[in-house]
TIPALO-523030 format. One record per residue (C-alpha): residue in three letters; x, y, z negated. Coordinates in steps of 0.05 Angstrom, whole numbers, plus 5000, padded with zeros to 4 digits. Layout:
N
ALAXYZ...
//
This chain:
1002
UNK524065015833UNK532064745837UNK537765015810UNK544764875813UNK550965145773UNK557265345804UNK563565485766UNK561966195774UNK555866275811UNK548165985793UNK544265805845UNK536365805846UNK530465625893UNK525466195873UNK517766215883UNK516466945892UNK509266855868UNK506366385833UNK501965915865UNK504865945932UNK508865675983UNK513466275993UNK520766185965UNK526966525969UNK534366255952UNK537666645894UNK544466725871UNK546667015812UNK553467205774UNK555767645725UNK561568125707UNK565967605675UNK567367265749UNK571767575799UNK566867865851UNK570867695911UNK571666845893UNK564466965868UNK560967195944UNK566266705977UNK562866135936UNK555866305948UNK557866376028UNK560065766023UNK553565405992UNK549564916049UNK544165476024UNK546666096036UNK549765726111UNK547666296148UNK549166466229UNK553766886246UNK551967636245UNK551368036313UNK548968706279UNK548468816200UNK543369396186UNK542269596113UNK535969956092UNK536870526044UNK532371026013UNK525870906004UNK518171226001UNK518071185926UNK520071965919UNK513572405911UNK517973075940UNK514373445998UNK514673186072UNK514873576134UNK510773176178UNK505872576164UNK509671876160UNK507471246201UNK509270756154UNK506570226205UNK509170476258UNK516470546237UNK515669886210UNK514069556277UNK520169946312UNK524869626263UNK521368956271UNK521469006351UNK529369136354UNK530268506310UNK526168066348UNK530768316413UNK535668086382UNK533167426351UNK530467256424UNK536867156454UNK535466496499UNK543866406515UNK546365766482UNK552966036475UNK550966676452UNK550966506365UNK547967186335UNK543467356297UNK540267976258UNK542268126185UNK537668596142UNK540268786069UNK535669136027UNK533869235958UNK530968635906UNK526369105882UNK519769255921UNK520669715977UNK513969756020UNK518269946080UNK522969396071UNK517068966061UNK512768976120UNK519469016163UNK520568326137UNK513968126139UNK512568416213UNK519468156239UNK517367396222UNK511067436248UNK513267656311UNK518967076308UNK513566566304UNK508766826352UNK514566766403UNK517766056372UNK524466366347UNK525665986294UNK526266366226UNK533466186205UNK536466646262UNK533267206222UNK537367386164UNK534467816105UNK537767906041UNK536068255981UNK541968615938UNK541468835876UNK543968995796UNK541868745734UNK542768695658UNK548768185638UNK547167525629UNK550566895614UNK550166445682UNK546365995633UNK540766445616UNK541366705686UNK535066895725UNK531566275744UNK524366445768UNK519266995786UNK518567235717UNK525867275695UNK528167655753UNK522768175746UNK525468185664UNK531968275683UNK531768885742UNK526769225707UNK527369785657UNK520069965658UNK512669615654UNK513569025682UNK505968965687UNK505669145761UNK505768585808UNK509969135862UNK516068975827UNK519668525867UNK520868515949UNK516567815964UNK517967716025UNK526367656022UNK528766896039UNK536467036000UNK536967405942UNK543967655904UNK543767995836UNK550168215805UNK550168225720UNK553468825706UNK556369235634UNK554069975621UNK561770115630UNK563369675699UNK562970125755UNK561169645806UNK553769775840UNK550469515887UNK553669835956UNK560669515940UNK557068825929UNK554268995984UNK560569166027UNK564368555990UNK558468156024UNK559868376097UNK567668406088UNK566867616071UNK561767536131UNK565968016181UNK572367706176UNK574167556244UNK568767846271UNK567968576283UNK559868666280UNK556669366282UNK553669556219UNK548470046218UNK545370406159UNK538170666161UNK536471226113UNK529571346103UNK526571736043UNK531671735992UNK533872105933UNK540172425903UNK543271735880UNK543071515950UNK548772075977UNK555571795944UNK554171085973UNK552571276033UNK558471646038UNK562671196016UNK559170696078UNK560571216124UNK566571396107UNK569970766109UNK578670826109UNK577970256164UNK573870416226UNK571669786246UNK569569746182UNK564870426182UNK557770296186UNK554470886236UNK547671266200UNK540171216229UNK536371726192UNK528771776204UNK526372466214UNK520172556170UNK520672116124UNK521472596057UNK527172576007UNK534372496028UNK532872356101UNK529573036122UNK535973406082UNK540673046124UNK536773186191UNK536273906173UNK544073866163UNK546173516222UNK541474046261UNK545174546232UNK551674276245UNK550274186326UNK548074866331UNK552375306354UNK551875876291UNK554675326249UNK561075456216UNK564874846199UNK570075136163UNK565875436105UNK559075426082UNK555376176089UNK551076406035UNK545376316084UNK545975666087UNK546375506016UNK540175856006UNK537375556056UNK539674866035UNK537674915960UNK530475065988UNK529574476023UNK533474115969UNK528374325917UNK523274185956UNK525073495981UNK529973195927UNK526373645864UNK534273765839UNK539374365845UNK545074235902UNK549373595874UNK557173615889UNK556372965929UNK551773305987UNK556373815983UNK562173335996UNK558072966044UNK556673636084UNK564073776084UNK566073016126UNK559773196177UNK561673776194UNK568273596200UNK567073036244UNK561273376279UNK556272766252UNK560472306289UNK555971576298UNK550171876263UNK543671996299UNK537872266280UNK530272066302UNK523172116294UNK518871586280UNK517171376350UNK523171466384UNK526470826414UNK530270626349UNK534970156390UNK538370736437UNK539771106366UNK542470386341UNK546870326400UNK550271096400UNK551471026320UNK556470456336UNK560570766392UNK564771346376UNK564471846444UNK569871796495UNK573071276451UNK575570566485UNK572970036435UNK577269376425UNK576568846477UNK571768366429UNK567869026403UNK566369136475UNK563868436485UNK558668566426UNK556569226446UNK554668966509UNK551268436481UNK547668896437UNK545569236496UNK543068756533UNK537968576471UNK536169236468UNK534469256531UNK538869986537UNK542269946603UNK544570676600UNK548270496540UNK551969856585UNK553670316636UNK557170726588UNK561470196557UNK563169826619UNK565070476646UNK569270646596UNK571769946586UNK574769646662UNK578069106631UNK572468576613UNK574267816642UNK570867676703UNK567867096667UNK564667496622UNK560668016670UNK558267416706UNK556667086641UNK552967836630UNK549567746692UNK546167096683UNK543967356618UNK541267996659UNK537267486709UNK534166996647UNK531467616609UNK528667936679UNK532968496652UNK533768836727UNK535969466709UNK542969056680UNK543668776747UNK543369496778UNK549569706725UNK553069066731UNK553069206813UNK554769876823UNK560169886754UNK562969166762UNK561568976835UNK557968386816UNK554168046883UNK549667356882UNK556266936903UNK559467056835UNK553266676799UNK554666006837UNK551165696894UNK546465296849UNK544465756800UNK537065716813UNK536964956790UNK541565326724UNK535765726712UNK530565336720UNK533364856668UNK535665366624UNK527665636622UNK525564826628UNK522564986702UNK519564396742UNK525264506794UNK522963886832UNK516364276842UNK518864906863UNK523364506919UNK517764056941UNK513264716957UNK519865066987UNK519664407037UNK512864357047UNK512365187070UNK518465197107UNK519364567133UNK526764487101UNK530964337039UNK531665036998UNK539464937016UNK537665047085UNK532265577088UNK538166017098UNK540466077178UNK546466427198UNK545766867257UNK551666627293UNK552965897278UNK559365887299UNK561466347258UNK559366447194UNK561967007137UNK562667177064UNK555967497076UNK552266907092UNK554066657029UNK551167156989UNK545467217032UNK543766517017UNK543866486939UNK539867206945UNK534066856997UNK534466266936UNK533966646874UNK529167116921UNK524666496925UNK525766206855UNK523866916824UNK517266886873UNK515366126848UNK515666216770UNK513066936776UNK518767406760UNK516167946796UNK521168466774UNK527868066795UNK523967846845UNK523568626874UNK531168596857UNK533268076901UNK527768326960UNK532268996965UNK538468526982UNK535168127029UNK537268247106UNK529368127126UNK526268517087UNK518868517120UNK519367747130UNK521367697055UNK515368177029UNK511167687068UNK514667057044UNK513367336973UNK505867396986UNK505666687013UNK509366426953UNK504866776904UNK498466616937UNK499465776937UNK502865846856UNK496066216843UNK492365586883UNK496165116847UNK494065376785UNK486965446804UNK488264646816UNK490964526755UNK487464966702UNK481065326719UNK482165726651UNK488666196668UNK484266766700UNK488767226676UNK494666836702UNK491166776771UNK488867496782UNK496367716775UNK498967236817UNK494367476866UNK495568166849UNK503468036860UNK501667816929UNK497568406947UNK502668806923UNK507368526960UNK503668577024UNK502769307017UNK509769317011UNK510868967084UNK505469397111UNK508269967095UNK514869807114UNK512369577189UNK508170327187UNK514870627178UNK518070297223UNK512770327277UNK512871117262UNK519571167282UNK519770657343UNK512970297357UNK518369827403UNK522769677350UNK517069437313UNK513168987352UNK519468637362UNK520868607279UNK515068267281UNK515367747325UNK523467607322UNK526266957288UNK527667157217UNK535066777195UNK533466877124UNK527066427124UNK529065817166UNK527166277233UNK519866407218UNK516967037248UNK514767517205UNK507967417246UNK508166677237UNK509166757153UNK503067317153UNK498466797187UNK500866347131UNK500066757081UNK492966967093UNK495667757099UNK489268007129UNK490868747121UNK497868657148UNK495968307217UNK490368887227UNK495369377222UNK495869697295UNK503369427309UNK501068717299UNK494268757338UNK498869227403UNK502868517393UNK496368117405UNK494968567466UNK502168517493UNK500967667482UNK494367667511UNK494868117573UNK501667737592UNK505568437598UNK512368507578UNK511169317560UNK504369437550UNK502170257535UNK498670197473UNK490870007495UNK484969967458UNK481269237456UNK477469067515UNK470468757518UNK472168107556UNK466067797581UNK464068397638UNK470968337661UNK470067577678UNK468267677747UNK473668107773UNK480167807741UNK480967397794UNK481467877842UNK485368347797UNK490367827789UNK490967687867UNK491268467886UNK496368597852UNK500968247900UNK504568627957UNK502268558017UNK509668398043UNK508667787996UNK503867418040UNK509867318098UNK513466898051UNK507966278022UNK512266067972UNK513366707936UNK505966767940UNK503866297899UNK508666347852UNK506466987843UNK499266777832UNK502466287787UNK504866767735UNK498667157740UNK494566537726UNK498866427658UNK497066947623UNK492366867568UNK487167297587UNK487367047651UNK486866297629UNK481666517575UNK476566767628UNK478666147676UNK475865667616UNK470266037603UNK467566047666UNK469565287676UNK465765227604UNK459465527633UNK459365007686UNK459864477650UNK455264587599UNK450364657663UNK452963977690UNK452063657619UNK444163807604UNK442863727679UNK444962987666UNK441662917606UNK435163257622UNK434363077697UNK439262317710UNK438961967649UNK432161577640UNK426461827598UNK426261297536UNK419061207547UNK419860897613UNK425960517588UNK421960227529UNK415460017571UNK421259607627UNK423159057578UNK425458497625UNK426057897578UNK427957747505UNK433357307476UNK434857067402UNK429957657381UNK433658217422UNK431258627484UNK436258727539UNK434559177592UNK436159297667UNK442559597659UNK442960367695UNK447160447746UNK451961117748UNK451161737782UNK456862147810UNK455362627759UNK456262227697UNK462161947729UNK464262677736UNK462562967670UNK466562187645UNK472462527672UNK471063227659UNK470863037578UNK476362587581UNK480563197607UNK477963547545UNK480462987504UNK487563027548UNK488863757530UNK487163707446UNK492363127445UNK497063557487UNK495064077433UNK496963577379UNK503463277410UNK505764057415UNK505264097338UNK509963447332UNK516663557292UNK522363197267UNK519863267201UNK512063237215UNK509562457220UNK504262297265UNK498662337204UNK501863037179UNK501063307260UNK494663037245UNK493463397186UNK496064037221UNK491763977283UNK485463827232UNK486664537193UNK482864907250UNK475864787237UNK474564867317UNK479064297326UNK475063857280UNK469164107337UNK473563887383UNK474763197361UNK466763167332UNK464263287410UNK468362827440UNK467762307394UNK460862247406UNK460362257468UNK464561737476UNK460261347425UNK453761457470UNK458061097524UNK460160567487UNK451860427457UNK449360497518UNK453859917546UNK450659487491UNK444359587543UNK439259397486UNK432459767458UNK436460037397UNK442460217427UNK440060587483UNK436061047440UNK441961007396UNK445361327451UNK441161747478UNK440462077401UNK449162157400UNK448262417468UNK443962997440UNK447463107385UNK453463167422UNK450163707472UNK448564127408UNK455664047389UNK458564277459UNK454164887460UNK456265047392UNK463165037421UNK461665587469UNK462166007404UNK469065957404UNK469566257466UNK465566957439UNK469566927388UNK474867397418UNK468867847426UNK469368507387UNK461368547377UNK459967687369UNK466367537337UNK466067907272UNK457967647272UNK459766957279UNK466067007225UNK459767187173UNK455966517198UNK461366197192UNK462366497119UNK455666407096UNK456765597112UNK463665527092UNK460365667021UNK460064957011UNK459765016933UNK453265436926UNK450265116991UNK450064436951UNK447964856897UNK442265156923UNK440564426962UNK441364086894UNK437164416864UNK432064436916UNK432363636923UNK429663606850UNK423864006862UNK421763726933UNK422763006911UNK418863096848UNK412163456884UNK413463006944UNK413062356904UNK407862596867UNK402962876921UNK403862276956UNK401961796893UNK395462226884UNK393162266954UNK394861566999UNK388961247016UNK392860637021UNK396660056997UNK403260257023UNK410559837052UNK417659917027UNK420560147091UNK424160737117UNK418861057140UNK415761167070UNK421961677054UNK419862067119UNK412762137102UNK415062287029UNK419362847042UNK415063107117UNK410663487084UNK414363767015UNK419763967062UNK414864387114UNK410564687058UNK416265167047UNK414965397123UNK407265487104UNK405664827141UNK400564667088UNK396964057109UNK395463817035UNK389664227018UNK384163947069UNK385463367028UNK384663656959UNK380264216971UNK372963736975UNK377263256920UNK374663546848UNK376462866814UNK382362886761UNK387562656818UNK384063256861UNK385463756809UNK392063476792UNK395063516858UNK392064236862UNK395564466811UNK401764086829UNK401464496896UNK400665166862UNK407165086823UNK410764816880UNK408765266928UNK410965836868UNK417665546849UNK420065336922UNK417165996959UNK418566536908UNK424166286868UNK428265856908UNK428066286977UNK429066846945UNK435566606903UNK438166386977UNK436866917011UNK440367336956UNK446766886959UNK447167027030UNK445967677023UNK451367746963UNK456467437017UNK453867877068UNK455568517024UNK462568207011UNK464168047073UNK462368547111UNK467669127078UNK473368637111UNK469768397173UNK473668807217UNK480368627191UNK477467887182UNK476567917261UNK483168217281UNK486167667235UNK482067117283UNK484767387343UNK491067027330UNK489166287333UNK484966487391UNK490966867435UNK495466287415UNK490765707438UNK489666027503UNK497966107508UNK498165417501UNK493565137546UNK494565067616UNK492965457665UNK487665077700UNK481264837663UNK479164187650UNK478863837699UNK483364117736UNK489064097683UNK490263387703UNK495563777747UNK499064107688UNK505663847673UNK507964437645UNK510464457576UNK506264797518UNK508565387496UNK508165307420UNK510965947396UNK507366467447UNK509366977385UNK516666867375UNK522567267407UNK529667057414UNK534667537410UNK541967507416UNK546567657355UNK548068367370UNK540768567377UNK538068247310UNK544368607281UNK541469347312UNK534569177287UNK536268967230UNK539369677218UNK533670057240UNK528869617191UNK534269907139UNK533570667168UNK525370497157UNK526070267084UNK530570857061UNK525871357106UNK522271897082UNK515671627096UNK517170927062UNK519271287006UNK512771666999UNK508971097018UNK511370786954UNK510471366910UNK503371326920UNK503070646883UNK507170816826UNK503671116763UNK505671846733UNK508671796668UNK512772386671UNK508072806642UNK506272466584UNK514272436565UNK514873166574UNK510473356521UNK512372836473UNK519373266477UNK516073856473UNK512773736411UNK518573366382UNK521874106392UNK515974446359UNK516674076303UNK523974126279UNK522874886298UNK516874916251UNK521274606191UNK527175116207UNK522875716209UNK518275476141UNK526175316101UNK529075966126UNK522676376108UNK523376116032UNK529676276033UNK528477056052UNK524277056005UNK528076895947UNK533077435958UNK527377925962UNK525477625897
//
């Protein structure tokens, strides 16, 4: 405990209870000082060097009365409102924005004052505020004392504002941080409320903050002062009125009055006898005292200025709306810096109503200062501001600056570097860039915008701002490309935290959920569109998109994984437009390919005039085109396929030489290896040699196609490698071309080495027949769940882990017990180990003709073993695979369909790009690839007309419905809060007015 003397003033560090930590700084002085050199001085102590104020609220009243209430109080809940609008206001994240909440209230305990303190600072701390830009003072009169005897500690102050028991530890407020107690005569007429005001005159100098008083409770001592506050000569210098409905005491008197006063039987002028009778009921009743002169006087300036800034609420009513329309007269311009604060006051609140009205009202705000407004708006994720700001001040994304998404992200200490780096990774650009004009030559004022909106679009997207994210989507000129974008964006952030942290589930899930939501959002804007013009919509979907560095909408959907958006039936009539090779396909349903393979030859060829054949040229450039399509080219490979295949285990099965006869021809040995006749080649190796080297032509022509300026070779690597029937690709020809190379060795070893790639390699190219079923409506979706089920690499090693432990521990075992031999340290012991405990689980049982005659110990011992093998591996282990698979079975099968429809992309895109003539007869293509089979270039005016009808979809009726279905109902649950609100206040009316009647009956 400290204290310090001033020449007038003592100050006091002051533990509020003994025995802790808690303090509070106290000032004290006394009637012999001059009150206004007296606050001045304790202003100006380093401990009372408090922020500046940007609203001053005052609690008055009090629960202390025992009068009759109306309604049940919610002590709690009140408190929490109260402690809510000051931590709005204590959050304010602007550096240049110095303002902080003041709360005066009493010195002496106040249980409402009390847990609005204590509430308030929790909250501060669970959100980091720091507790100094939360200011709470206690006010309050005392005995005179000599500034040496002055209050010093707990125990003094409770002597000196106490004129009863001072046995209760509820005396004193314990959790105020500044204290100021006034000494004060019998005969000085100074109280507390002009200390008080003497206190925010010094503080409001040059500043004009709103000052708010909140009445709850109360008593009949409590009307003069807050008249006086109220009624203030100056009017910057009135304080507007918050009175809590419910509460008891004062407060319900002066609700009941200002009720009166709006109604429209209310006669200002003079007060009827009905409402005195009326009044001294609920005065008795509530205050326990006969009508005072002061209410009467106080009556008299409300009804005169029709309870002008006061506002009256219940208990859970948004206290901050109240707050806001207590400061602001109606239809009354407010000073240029008052206007500034309101604002400001508004934007903590969070009460963009309340904006609107004052920038309305108030055109004359710097430019500088509805930007600065803005930004604010855009750091809180306060949207609905932006919406004001827009349509009152015609503020657009050019007025924040053209790098105000690196502003923000150091303002909110963003990894910026991160956000770019993913932003050039996705796009394949600088974020500056992302942003293409549609005509280059010449570009606008709109451009402009549009860029710092696709930017702060993106930036919103990437740190999760999902709101302001939806804010910035609306402005965008591609608005399906952008909803797609958005689900892209949110569904890497979500990997990238899966990468970094495997314990933000919750974080995860709604990132994911953002990007489901936001793919809804571009589905149902391409279902609006299609509704309207299925033309128009196939081509939103595959057109360059200027806001996203000319991606297709298409090409971002693949990206983003947006299963459900690619099976929508625009983007699979796309896939049939592609694949057929028709410019304007009807609308067909998906053919089964295979029975068609026969006759699409012929289709192709028929379909040429007759006069065509006069003129040879013409003809086969006819049968040219025809040959390019897709479909066409996809049944010419898989025929060519077929034959291959036929060519390849004719060769193996029927040329090459059995390895038993090549083993038993050993010629001669050298240095301990044996070389062989070496095999001479058959026009059918030498064929299929040329056949797979084609192959191994057309992936790199695959590959080259995917080259960039910004791609190295190892990232086109790394592109071509994503497809997992690439990585077949490469596997089959690799070793094959390793079988050629062993076999040119011409050894024992490498010629089986060989022959053993060779068959591996068959397996592989019949496995890569399943790529060509894959466009299959029956087979694909069947072989998307095999390929599912192994793609589960984590529980497949699992499952195989565990399964290793049990197989190696019987197999080692068994083995010990039964050999009948002393045994080698070779490979071939691992074989033999693991032969048997591996086929027991097929019921290959071979180990019990050698235990079943064995009844010594080892007999028994590897009897038993056998039983609990054959238990754990059979029952358990099978079992728990067969219920994994079945598990991904049941979850895949719900999203087969649109799994498959997803599929059909890579597969109608490969067969655009390769050539028209199998492998390998492609060794005549010289054609380029055509890499983007999807995209459409259109000219300026056209992107400009669909760009308007994609704006016709999104304000359509059926968009609009669309989205109502995803929005929750709240309506109804608002309507009867307001109803019973009404009941209520009628209830009290109807029990005072009653009373009255029946005391003049009486």
């Amino acid at each position: 405990m400290s204290t310090e003397f001033s020449t007038n003033v003592k100050f006091s560090r002051v533990s509020l209870l003994s025995g802790e930590k808690r303090s509070a700084q106290l000032a004290y002085f006394n009637h012999e000082n001059d009150i206004n050199q007296a606050i001045e001085t304790i202003f100006q102590d380093k401990t009372f060097h408090l922020p500046s104020p940007k609203l001053i609220i005052t609690l008055e009243g009090g629960l202390s009365t025992t009068s009759e209430r109306f309604n049940d109080f919610n002590e709690k809940q009140f408190s929490t409102s109260v402690a809510k609008l000051l931590l709005d206001i204590g959050r304010n994240k602007l550096s240049d924005q110095n303002g902080t909440p003041w709360l005066f209230s009493y010195v002496r305990h106040d249980s409402i004052a009390n847990r609005i303190i204590q509430i308030t600072k929790e909250q501060y701390l669970a959100n980091d505020i720091p507790l100094s830009r939360f200011v709470n003072i206690g006010i309050d009169i005392c005995a005179s004392l000599p500034l040496k005897y002055a209050p010093h500690d707990y125990r003094s102050i409770v002597n000196a504002i106490s004129d009863e028991c001072i046995q209760s530890h509820r005396i004193l407020n314990k959790r105020l941080s500044h204290l100021i107690l006034y000494g004060k005569t019998k005969e000085d007429s100074i109280d507390r409320w002009t200390i008080l005001q003497r206190c925010i005159d010094k503080t409001d100098e040059k500043l004009n903050v709103p000052k708010v008083v909140l009445l709850y409770g109360g008593d009949v001592y409590h009307i003069e002062p807050i008249h006086r506050l109220i009624n203030m000569e100056n009017d910057e210098k009135k304080f507007g009125l918050v009175i809590l409905r419910g509460s008891g005491g004062l407060a319900d008197v002066l609700a009941w009055i200002c009720d009166k006063i709006h109604s429209n039987d209310f006669n200002g002028k003079s007060l009827t006898s009905r409402f005195r009778r009326e009044l001294k009921v609920l005065v008795e009743q509530l205050l326990s005292s006969d009508i005072p002169d002061t209410l009467i006087t106080l009556i008299s300036y409300l009804s005169l200025t029709r309870c002008k800034k006061i506002r009256v609420c219940d208990e859970d009513d948004d206290l901050s709306l109240y707050f806001l329309e207590t400061l602001v007269s109606e239809n009354q311009t407010q000073r240029l810096s008052s206007s500034k604060l309101y604002l400001s006051l508004a934007f903590d609140l969070n009460q963009p109503k309340f904006a609107n009205k004052i920038l309305r009202v108030n055109q004359d705000l710097p430019e500088e200062d509805i930007i600065q407004l803005a930004k604010m708006a855009i750091l809180r994720d306060q949207v609905e501001f932006l919406h004001v700001l827009e349509d009152v001040c015609g503020v657009t994304s050019d007025n924040l600056g053209e790098n105000f998404d690196y502003e923000l992200s150091s303002k909110m200490n963003y990894n910026h570097a991160l956000f770019l780096e993913y932003i050039r990774q996705d796009f394949g650009c600088e974020l500056n860039e992302i942003h293409r004009s549609t005509d280059e030559t010449n570009e606008h004022t709109e451009d402009e915008i549009q860029s710092i909106n696709v930017k702060l679009f993106l930036w919103a997207i990437f740190f999760d701002h999902y709101n302001l994210s939806l804010h910035f989507w609306k402005r965008l000129d591609d608005r399906l490309c952008g909803a797609l974008v958005a689900a892209l964006v949110y569904r890497q952030t979500a990997d990238l935290c899966v990468k970094r942290s495997s314990t933000e589930s919750v974080t995860i899930q709604k990132l994911r959920d953002h990007a489901d939501e936001y793919e809804n959002l571009a589905i149902r804007l391409v279902h609006s569109l299609y509704t309207s013009n299925p033309y128009m919509a196939r081509l939103a979907i595959k057109r360059e998109n200027f806001d996203f560095n000319r991606f297709s909408s298409l090409d971002i959907a693949i990206m983003s994984h947006s299963d459900n958006f690619v099976g929508h039936t625009c983007v699979q009539e796309v896939f049939d437009l592609v694949w057929s090779g028709e410019l304007n396909p009807k609308v067909k349903s998906f053919d089964r390919i295979l029975p068609g393979t026969t006759s699409s030859f012929g289709q192709a060829t028929n379909s040429i005039e007759t006069k065509n054949y006069k003129n040879l040229l013409k003809y086969f450039l006819t049968i040219k085109n025809h040959l390019s399509r897709p479909r066409i080219k996809y049944q010419m490979h898989f025929l060519s396929y077929l034959i291959f295949l036929l060519l390849l285990s004719y060769l193996i099965l029927f040329i090459k030489i059995p390895l038993l006869q090549i083993n038993e021809n050993l010629e001669h040995v050298t240095e301990n290896k044996t070389y062989l006749q070496r095999q001479s080649s058959s026009n059918l190796q030498i064929l299929i040699n040329i056949w797979i080297f084609m192959f191994a032509m057309e992936e790199f022509r695959q590959a080259k196609a995917l080259k960039t300026e910004e791609n190295g070779i190892r990232q086109t690597l790394m592109i071509y490698l994503r497809e997992s029937w690439n990585k077949l690709d490469v596997l089959c020809i690799c070793f094959y071309v390793i079988s050629i190379v062993l076999e040119c060795f011409n050894t024992k070893f490498s010629l089986n080495a060989a022959r053993a790639f060779l068959a591996l390699d068959v397996v592989f190219w019949f496995i890569r027949l399943l790529i060509l079923l894959m466009f299959d409506r029956t087979v694909g979706p069947m072989l998307l769940m095999i390929q599912a089920m192994v793609g589960l690499l984590t529980d497949m090693f699992t499952f195989f882990s565990i399964f290793f432990v049990f197989t190696s521990a019987y197999g080692v075992a068994s083995f010990a017990l039964l050999k009948s031999r002393q045994l080698s340290l070779d490979l071939t012991i691992f074989r033999k180990i693991f032969h048997q405990a591996y086929w027991h689980v097929f019921g290959q049982i071979n180990d019990l003709d050698d235990v079943k005659d064995n009844f010594e110990l080892t007999g028994w011992t590897a009897y038993t073993l056998l039983a609990f093998y054959m238990a754990i591996v059979n029952i358990l282990l099978v079992n728990l695979l067969v219920a994994m698979f079945s598990n991904t079975f049941n979850r895949m099968f719900v999203k087969m369909d649109t799994l498959w429809k997803f599929s059909r992309y890579h597969v109608i895109k490969e067969y655009s790009m390769l050539s028209s003539l199998p492998p390998p007869l492609n060794i005549f293509h010289v054609k380029d690839y055509n890499v983007k089979p999807f995209h459409l270039e259109l000219s300026h005016e056209e992107i400009i007309t669909l760009r308007r009808r994609e704006a016709l979809a999104y304000a359509s009726d059926i968009f609009e419905h669309a989205t109502k279905d995803y929005q929750p109902d709240i309506s109804h649950e608002e309507k009867v809060d307001v109803q019973l609100r009404h009941l209520k206040k009628l209830i009290t009316h109807v029990k005072v007015t009653c009373e009255a009647s029946t005391e003049d009956l009486d």
